[in-house]
C-alpha positions as CSV (number, residue, x, y, z in Angstrom):
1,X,58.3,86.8,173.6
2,X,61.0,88.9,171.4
3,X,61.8,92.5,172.2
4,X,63.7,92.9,169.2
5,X,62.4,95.9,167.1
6,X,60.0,94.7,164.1
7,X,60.8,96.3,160.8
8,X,58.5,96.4,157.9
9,X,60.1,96.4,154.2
10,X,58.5,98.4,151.3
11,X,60.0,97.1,148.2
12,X,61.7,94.3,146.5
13,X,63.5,95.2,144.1
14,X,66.9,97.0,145.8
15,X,64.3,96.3,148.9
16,X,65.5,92.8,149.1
17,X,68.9,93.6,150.2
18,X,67.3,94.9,153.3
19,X,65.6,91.3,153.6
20,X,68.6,90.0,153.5
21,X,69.9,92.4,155.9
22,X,67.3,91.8,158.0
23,X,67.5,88.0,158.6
24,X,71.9,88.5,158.7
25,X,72.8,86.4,161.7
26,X,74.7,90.0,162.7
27,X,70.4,91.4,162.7
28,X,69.1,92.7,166.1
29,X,65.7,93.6,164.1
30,X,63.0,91.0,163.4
31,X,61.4,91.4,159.9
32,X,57.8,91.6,160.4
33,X,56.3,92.1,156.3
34,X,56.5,93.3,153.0
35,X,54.8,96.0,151.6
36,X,54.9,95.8,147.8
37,X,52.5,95.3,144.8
38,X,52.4,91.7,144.6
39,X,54.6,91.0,141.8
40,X,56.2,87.2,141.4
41,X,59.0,88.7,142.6
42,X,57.3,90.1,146.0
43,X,54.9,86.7,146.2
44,X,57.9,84.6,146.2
45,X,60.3,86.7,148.8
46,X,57.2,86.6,150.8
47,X,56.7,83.2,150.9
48,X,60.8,81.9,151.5
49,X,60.9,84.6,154.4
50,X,57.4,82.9,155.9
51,X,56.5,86.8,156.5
52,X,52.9,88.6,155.1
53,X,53.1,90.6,152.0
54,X,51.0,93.7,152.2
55,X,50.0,95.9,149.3
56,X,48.9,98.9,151.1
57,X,50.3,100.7,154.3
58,X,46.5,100.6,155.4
59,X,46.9,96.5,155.4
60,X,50.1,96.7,157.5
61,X,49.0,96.1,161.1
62,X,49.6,98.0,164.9
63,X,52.8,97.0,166.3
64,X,55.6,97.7,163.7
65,X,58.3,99.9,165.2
66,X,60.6,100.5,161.8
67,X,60.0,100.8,158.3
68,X,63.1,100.9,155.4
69,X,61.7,102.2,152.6
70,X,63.5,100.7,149.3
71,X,61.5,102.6,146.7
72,X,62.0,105.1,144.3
73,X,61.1,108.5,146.0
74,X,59.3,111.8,144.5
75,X,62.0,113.3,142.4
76,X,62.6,110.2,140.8
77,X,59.1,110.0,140.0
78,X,58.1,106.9,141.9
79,X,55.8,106.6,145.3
80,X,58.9,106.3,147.8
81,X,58.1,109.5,149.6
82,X,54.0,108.9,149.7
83,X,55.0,105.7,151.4
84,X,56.8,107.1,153.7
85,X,54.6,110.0,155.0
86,X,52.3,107.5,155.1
87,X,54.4,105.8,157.7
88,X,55.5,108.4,159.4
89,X,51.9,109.9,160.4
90,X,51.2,106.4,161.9
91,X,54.4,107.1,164.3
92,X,56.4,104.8,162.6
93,X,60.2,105.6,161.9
94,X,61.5,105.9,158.5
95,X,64.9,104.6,156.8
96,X,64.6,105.7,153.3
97,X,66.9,105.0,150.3
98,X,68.2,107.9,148.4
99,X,68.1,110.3,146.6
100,X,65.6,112.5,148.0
101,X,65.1,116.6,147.0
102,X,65.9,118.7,150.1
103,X,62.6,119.4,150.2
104,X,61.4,116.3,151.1
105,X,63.3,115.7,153.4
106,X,62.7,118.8,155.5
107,X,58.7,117.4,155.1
108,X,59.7,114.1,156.4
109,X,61.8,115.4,159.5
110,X,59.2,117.6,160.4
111,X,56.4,115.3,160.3
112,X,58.9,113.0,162.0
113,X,59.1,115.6,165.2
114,X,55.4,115.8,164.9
115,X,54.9,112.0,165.5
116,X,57.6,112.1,167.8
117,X,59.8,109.3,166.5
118,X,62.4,109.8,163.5
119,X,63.1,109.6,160.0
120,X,66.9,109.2,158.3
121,X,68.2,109.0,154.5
122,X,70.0,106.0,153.5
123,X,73.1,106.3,151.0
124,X,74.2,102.8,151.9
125,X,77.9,103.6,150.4
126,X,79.1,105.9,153.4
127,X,78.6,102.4,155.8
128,X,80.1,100.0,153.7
129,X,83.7,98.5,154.9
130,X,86.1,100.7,152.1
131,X,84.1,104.3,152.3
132,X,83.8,104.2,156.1
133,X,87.9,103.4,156.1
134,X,88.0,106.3,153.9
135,X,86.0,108.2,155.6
136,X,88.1,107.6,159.2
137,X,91.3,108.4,157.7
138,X,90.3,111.4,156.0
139,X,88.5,112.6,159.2
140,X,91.7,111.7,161.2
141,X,94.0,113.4,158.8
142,X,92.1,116.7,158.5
143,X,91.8,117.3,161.9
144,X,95.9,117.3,162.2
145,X,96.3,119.3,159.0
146,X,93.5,120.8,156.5
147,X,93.6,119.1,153.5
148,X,95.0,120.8,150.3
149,X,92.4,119.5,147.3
150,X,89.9,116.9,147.2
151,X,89.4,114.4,143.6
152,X,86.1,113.2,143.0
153,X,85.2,111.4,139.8
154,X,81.3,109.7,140.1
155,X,78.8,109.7,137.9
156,X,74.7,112.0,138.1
157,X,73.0,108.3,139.8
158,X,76.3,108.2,142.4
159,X,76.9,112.2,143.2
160,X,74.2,112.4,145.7
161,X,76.3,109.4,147.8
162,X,79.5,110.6,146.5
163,X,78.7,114.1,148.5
164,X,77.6,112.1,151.7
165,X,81.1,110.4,152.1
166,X,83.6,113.4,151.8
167,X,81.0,115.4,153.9
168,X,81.2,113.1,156.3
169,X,85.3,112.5,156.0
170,X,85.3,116.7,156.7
171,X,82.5,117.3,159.0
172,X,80.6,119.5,156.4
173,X,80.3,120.8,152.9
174,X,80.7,124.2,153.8
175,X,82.0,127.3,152.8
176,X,81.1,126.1,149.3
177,X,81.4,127.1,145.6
178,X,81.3,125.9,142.2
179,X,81.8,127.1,138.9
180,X,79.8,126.2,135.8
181,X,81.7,123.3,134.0
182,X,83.5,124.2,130.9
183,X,82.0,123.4,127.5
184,X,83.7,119.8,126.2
185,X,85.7,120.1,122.9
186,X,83.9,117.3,120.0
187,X,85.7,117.2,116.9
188,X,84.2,116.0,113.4
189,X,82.8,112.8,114.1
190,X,84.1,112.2,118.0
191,X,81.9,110.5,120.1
192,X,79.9,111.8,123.0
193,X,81.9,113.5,125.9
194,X,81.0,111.2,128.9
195,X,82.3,113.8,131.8
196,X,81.6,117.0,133.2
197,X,84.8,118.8,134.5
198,X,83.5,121.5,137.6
199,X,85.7,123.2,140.0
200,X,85.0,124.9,143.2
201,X,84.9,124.6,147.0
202,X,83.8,121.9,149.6
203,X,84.4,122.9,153.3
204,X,86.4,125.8,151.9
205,X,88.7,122.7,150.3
206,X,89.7,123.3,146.5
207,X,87.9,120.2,144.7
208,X,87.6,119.7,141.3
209,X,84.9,117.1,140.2
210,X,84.3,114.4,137.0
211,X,81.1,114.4,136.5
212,X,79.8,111.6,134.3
213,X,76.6,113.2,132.5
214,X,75.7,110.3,130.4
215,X,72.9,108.5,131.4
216,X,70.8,105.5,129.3
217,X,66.6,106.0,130.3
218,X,66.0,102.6,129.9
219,X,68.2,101.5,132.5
220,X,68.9,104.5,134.7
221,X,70.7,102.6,137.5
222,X,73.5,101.1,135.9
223,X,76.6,102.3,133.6
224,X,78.3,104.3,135.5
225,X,82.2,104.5,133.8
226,X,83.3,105.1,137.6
227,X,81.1,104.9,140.4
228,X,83.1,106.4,143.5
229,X,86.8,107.8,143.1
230,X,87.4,110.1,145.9
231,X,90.6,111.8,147.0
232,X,91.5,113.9,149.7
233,X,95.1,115.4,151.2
234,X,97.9,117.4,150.7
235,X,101.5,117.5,150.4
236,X,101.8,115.2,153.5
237,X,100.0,112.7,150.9
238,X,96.5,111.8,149.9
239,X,94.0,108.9,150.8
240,X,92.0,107.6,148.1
241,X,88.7,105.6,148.0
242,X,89.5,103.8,144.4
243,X,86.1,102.4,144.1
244,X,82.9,102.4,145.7
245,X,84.1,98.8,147.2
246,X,87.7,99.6,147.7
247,X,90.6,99.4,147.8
248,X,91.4,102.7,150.6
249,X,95.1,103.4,149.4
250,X,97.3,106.0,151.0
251,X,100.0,108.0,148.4
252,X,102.6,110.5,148.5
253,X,104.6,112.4,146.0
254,X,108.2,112.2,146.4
255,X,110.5,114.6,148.3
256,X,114.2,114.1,148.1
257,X,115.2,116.3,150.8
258,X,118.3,118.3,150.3
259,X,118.2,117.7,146.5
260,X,118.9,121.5,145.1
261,X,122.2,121.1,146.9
262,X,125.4,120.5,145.6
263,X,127.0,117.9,148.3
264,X,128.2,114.8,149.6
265,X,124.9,114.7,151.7
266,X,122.5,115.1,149.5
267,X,124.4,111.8,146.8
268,X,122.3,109.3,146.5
269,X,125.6,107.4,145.8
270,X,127.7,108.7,148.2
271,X,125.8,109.1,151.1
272,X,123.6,106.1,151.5
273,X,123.3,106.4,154.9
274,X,122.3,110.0,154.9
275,X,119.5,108.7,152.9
276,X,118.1,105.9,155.1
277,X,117.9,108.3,157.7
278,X,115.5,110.4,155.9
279,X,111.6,109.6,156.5
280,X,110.9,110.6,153.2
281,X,112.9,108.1,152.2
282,X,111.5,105.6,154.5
283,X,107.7,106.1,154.0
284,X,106.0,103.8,151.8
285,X,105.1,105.7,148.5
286,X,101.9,103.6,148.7
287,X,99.8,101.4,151.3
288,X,96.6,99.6,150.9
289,X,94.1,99.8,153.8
290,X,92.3,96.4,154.2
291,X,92.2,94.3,151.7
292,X,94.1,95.2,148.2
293,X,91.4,93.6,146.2
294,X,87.4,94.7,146.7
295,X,85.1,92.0,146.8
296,X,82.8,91.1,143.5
297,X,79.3,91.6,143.8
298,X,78.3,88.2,145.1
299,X,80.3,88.7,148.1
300,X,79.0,92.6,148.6
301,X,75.5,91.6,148.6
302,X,76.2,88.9,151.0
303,X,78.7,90.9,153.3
304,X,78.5,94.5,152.9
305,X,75.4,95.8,152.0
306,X,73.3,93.6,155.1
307,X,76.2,95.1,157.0
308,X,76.2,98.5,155.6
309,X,72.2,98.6,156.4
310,X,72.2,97.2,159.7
311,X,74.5,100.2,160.4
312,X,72.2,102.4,158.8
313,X,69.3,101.1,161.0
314,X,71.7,101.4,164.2
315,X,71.9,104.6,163.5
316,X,67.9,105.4,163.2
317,X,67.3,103.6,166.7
318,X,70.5,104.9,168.5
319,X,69.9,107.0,171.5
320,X,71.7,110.0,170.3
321,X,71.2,111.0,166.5
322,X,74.5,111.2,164.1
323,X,74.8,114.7,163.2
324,X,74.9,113.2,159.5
325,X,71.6,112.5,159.8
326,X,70.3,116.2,161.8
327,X,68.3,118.7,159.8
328,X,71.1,121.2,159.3
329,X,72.9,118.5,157.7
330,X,70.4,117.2,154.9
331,X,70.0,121.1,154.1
332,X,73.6,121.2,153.6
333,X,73.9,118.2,151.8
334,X,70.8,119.5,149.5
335,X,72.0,122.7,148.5
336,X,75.4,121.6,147.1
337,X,73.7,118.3,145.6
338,X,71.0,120.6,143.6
339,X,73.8,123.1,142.7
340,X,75.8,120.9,141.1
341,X,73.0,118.8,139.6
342,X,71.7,121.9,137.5
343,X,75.5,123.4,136.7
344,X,75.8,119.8,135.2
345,X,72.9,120.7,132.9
346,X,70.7,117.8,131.0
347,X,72.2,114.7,131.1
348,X,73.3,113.1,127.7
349,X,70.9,110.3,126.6
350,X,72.3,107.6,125.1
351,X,71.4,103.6,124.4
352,X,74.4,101.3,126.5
353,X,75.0,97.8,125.9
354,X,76.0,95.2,128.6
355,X,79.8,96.1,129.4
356,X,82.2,93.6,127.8
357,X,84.5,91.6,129.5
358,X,88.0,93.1,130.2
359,X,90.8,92.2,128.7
360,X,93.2,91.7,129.7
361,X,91.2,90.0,132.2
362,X,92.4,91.5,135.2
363,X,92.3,88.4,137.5
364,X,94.9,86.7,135.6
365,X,97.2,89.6,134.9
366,X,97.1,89.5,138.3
367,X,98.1,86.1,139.0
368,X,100.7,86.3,136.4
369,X,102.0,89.7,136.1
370,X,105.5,90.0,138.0
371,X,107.6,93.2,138.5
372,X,110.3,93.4,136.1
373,X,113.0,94.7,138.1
374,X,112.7,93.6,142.2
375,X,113.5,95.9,144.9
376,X,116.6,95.9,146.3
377,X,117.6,96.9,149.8
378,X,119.9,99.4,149.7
């Protein structure tokens, strides 16, 4: 008879990645049902997993340990959070995907503590391979030196993740500040200004923040300009999360050390040598961590996110909690979140097409784009 934990999976729409997760060969959980409404969709993930679909949580039987909970919660107007109180008063503990108001999830923890077992948000981006590189290298760096500024373009769907990974690169949010965004300048006949520029503090950390505002109600999840561009550092040099999926690349700015004299020693010319021994001179002005190209989508879903969720669920059953996932945290997380989601203001409605394709298309500039002049050792 298996011991493994049996997890329940309410949804099918994102909730299908956490199927997939589920059944990874990497999975120590067994997936025990599906709790949806019975769309084809639901009938037929049902039937290829060989598992029960269940339309209520009253219909889902004694014995489930876990539940993830893939649907859209309370401040996003759908039944997520209903689902999962549900859950929770049967003792059952809760993964649930974001974004959740603060408030909710103070109700969830503390009915949580009432059942005795436990309930955790899931932003998915923090656990997959290029954030959580970020997010080790930034936590690395700024316990050596405090960083100097952190970058962070995202867009409204993407802030509420965005927030999670540079909190947990610097250990908290706090002291934080931010000022109302400045008013965009539209000339006759410009087009709508997509971002939001907003300064102020995280962890005491200057930041300034791109905030894409535009947002298409038909299709709320999707057109997103940039998803996740993070930076964080200093003069020592910056690591950036280009992408929600990567590439992690460390930068510098240049320092040509000696250069307001008026010497041999500081000639590029005539003192070569002088040069060489510099480690300025010898530090890469750039390095890719991992992998310099991300994977496409077909390879994320099938690599990533099961990985990125079975981390998430590791997390939920681990004997001691992740402080990212403590009350004090959430609350943290909440109150800079809703700050910044009302100094934003209304989002800008607008009708988006499908994006085009690129051009030039980037895989082949790629393949055929060389440098024009080669380095040369010195």
């Amino acid at each position: 008879m298996s011991n493994r934990q049996r997890v329940v999976v309410c949804g099918t729409r994102f909730g299908e990645h956490y199927l997939a997760a589920l059944r990874h060969p990497a999975s120590t959980f067994e997936l025990a049902g599906i709790v949806a409404r019975g769309s084809e969709r639901s009938r037929l993930l049902a039937e290829k997993l060989a598992v029960p679909l269940w339309r209520t949580i009253e219909e889902v039987p004694e014995g489930i340990d876990l539940a993830c909970v893939a649907i859209r919660s309370r401040i996003v107007g759908g039944e997520g959070s209903a689902i999962a109180e549900q859950l929770l008063r049967r003792g059952i503990a809760v993964l649930q995907e974001h974004p959740l108001h603060p408030t909710d999830i103070r109700r969830m923890q503390a009915l949580a503590a009432e059942h005795r077992t436990r309930y955790h948000v899931n932003t998915l981006y923090p656990s997959l391979p290029a954030a959580a590189c970020f997010i080790d290298y930034a936590r690395q760096s700024a316990r050596q030196q405090k960083p100097a500024f952190i970058e962070l373009t995202t867009s409204l769907q993407l802030l509420y993740s965005s927030l999670d990974i540079i909190g947990r690169a610097l250990g908290s949010l706090t002291p934080f500040c931010a000022a109302l965004p400045q008013p965009a300048p539209h000339a006759a006949g410009t087009q709508i200004w997509p971002f939001r520029q907003m300064q102020g503090e995280f962890a005491g950390i200057p930041v300034c923040i791109n905030l894409q505002t535009t947002l298409d109600p038909r299709d709320p999840d999707h057109h997103s300009l940039v998803m996740h561009r993070i930076a964080i550092g200093g003069s020592e040099g910056n690591v950036c999360l280009a992408g929600s999926f990567g590439p992690v690349v460390w930068s510098h700015a240049i320092y040509a050390e000696g250069y307001q004299q008026d010497d041999v020693a500081s000639s590029w010319l005539l003192s070569p040598e002088h040069h060489l021994a510099s480690r300025y001179n010898r530090q890469p002005t750039a390095i890719v961590f991992g992998p310099p190209q991300a994977p496409n989508l077909i390879e994320a879903t099938r690599h990533d996110f099961p990985l990125a969720i079975l981390t998430a669920l590791g997390d939920l059953t681990a004997e001691e909690e992740p402080w990212w996932q403590q009350p004090a945290w959430w609350q943290q997380h909440g109150d800079v979140w809703t700050t910044l989601m009302r100094n934003a203001g209304a989002p800008q409605l607008c009708a988006f097409s499908a994006p085009a394709a690129p051009f030039p298309d980037p895989l082949h500039y790629a393949a055929h784009r060389t440098m024009d002049k080669p380095y040369v050792n010195l």
